[in-house]
N, C-alpha and C positions, 0 to 999 in steps of 0.2 A: 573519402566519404565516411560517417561518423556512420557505426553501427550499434544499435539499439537491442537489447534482446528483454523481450514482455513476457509476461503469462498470460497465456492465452492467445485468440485469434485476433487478427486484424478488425478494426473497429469496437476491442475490448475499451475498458475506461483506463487499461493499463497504455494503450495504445492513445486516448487520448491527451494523456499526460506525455507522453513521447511525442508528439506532434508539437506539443506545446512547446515543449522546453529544448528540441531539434527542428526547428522551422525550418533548417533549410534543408541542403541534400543528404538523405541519411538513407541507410537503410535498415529495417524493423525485421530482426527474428523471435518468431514466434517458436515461446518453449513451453511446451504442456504441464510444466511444474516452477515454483518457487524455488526449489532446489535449483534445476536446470538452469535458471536465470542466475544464479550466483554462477554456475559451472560456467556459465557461458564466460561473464566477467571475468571469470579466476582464470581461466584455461585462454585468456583474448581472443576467442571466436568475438566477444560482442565489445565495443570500448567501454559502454555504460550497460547498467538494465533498470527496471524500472519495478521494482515493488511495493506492494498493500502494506502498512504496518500497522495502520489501525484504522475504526471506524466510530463515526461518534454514538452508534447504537449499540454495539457488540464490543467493542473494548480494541484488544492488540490482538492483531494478526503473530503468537507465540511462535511458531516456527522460524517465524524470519527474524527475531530474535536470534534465534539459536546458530541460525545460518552465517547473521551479519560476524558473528563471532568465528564458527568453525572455518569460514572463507577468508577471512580477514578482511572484508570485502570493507570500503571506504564513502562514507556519506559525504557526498559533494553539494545535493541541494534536496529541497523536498515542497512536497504541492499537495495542498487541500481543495478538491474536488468534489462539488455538490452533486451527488447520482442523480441521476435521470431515467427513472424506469421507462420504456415504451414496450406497447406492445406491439410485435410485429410481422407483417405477413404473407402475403402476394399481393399485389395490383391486384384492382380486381374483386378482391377476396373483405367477405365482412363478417362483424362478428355470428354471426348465426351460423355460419358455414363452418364453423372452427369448432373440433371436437377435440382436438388435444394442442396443451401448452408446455412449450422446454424453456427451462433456464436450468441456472445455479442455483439450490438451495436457501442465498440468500435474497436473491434477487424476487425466489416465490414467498420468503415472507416478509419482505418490506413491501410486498403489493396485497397481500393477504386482501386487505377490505374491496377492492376491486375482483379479484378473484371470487371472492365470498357471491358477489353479485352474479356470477355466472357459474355456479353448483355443477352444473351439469357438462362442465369440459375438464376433463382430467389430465392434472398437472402432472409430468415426467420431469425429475429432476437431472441436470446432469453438470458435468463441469466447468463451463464456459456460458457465458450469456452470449457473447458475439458469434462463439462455435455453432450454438444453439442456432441461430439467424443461417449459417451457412448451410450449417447440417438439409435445414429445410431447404434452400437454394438447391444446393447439389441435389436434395433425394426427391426434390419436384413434389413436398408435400403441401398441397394447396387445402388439407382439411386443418392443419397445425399451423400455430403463431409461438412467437417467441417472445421474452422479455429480455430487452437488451437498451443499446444507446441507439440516438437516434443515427449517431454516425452509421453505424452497421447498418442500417436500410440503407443510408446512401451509397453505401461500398459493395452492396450487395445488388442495388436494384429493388430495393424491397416497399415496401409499404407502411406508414405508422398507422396501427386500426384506434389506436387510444396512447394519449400523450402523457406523460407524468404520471404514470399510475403510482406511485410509489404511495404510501400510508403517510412517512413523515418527510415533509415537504424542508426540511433542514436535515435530512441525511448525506453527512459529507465522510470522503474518506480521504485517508494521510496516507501520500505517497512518498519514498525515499526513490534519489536518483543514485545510485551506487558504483562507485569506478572501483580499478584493481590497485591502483598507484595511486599515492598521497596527494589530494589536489591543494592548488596553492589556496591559502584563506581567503577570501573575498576583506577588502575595505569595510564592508560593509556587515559582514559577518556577526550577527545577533542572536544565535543559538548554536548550541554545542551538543553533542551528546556521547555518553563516555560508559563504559562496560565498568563497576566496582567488583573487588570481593573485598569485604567487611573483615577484620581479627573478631574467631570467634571466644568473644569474650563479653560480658554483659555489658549493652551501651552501647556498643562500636557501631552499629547504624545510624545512632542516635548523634553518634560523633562523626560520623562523617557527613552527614547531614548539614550539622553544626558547621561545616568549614563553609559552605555556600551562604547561610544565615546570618554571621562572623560580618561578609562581605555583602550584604543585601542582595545579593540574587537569588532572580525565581525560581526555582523547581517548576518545569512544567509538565514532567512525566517523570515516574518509580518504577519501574517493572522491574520483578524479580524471576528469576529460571533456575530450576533445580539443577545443579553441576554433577553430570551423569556422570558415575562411578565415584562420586565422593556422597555419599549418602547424608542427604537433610543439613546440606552447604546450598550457598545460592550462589548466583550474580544477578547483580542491583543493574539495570540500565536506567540512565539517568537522562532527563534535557534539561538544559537549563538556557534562561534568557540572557547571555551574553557569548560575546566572541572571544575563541581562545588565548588570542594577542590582549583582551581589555585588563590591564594591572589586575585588577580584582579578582578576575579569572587565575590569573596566576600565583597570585597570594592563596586564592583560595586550595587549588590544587597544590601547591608546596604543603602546605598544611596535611590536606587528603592522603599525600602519599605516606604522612609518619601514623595514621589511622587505617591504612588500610592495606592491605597485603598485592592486591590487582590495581591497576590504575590504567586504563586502556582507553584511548579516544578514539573515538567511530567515524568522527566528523565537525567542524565547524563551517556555519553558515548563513545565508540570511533565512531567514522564517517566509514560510512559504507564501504565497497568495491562495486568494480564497476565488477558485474558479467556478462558473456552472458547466456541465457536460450537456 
């Protein structure tokens, strides 16, 4: 049985990306941080885990950056998932009855103009949107609703009092699936993503840049993170749209390597699909 390790609760959107991509018999550990989730992988309590690395409103999820590095943790495949706010409650239960709301911090401002409409129920923020949904399960709170997915009512027994509340109706987030051990490349393999450090010398980004341009591939993601204990040094995380095996790929990094001092590959694979939750 494949073991899965999430952040967050059961009927998280981490958990419906794990359903997605383990449709068969697997089993889901639920770990209360992004850290944990690497631990999991790194230490083989979990085979895969499944993290946030960015969103199309708010940018990258920085930490798991910093993680995919410190773990040496290995991108096998990744999934862009359309959020789905709901809000949700008891059977039973409607909005007039509801004087307080839990989520995630994110989750209360991509619904902001929905909320705005109901002033007078005060929002508690907390860690989890699906946690959120149990929370009120277990503590039998029938004044309080939650903002979560709609899976979580179903897992829970719960109720949707209002569907899609969300602000922006094209909010999707970019999930990485992440193993301990080097997976084989996919045939079909059409993105890559690689950890740089630059020679600090004037231009050397610009030249490394240069070797992917050289060979017409896309850049489709730059992130940079400060390299703690080497003060105002970076590392470059890179995607680019080809697979590691494509010649060009490998001309290109031949090149990369005499430009730059790090050369580190995270993962090759196919480019994710584009799901709704």
């Amino acid at each position: 049985m494949v073991k899965i390790s999430i952040q967050g609760a059961r009927g998280s959107f981490h958990d419906i990306v794990a359903r997605v991509k383990f449709p068969g018999e697997s089993e889901i550990i639920e770990s209360p941080t992004f850290q944990q989730v690497f631990e999991d992988v790194k230490c083989g309590r979990a085979d895969y885990g499944v993290v946030a690395i960015e969103n199309s409103s708010y940018g990258s999820f920085l930490e798991n950056y910093d993680l995919l590095l410190k773990y040496d943790a290995k991108i096998t495949s990744e999934v862009y998932l359309r959020i789905v706010f709901n809000l949700i409650a008891f059977p039973g239960v409607s909005i007039k009855d509801i004087t307080e709301i839990y989520s995630h911090p994110l989750a209360m401002t991509e619904s902001h103009l929905y909320l705005e409409g109901h002033p007078q129920i005060k929002r508690i923020e907390t860690d989890d949107t699906a946690g959120s949904v149990r929370m009120i399960k277990e503590q039998n709170l029938r004044h309080a609703a939650a903002i979560a997915s709609k899976l979580t009512a179903e897992l829970y027994g719960m109720h949707i009092l209002a569907r899609d509340i969300g602000s922006n109706k094209k909010y999707y987030m970019r999930f990485l699936i992440i193993a301990r051990e080097e997976p084989q490349i996919p045939e079909k393999a059409d993105k890559t993503s690689l950890v740089i450090r630059a020679k600090n010398i004037p231009g050397s980004l610009f030249l490394c840049l240069k070797c992917f341009a050289d060979e017409g591939i896309n850049l489709s993601k730059l992130e940079s993170r400060p390299i703690i204990g080497d003060v105002w040094q970076y590392h470059f995380y890179l995607d680019f749209e080809r697979g590691l095996n494509a010649p060009e790929t490998q001309r290109a990094l031949r090149e990369l390597g005499r430009v730059a001092t790090t050369v580190k590959v995270l993962g090759s694979y196919e480019k994710g699909p584009m799901l709704e939750s």
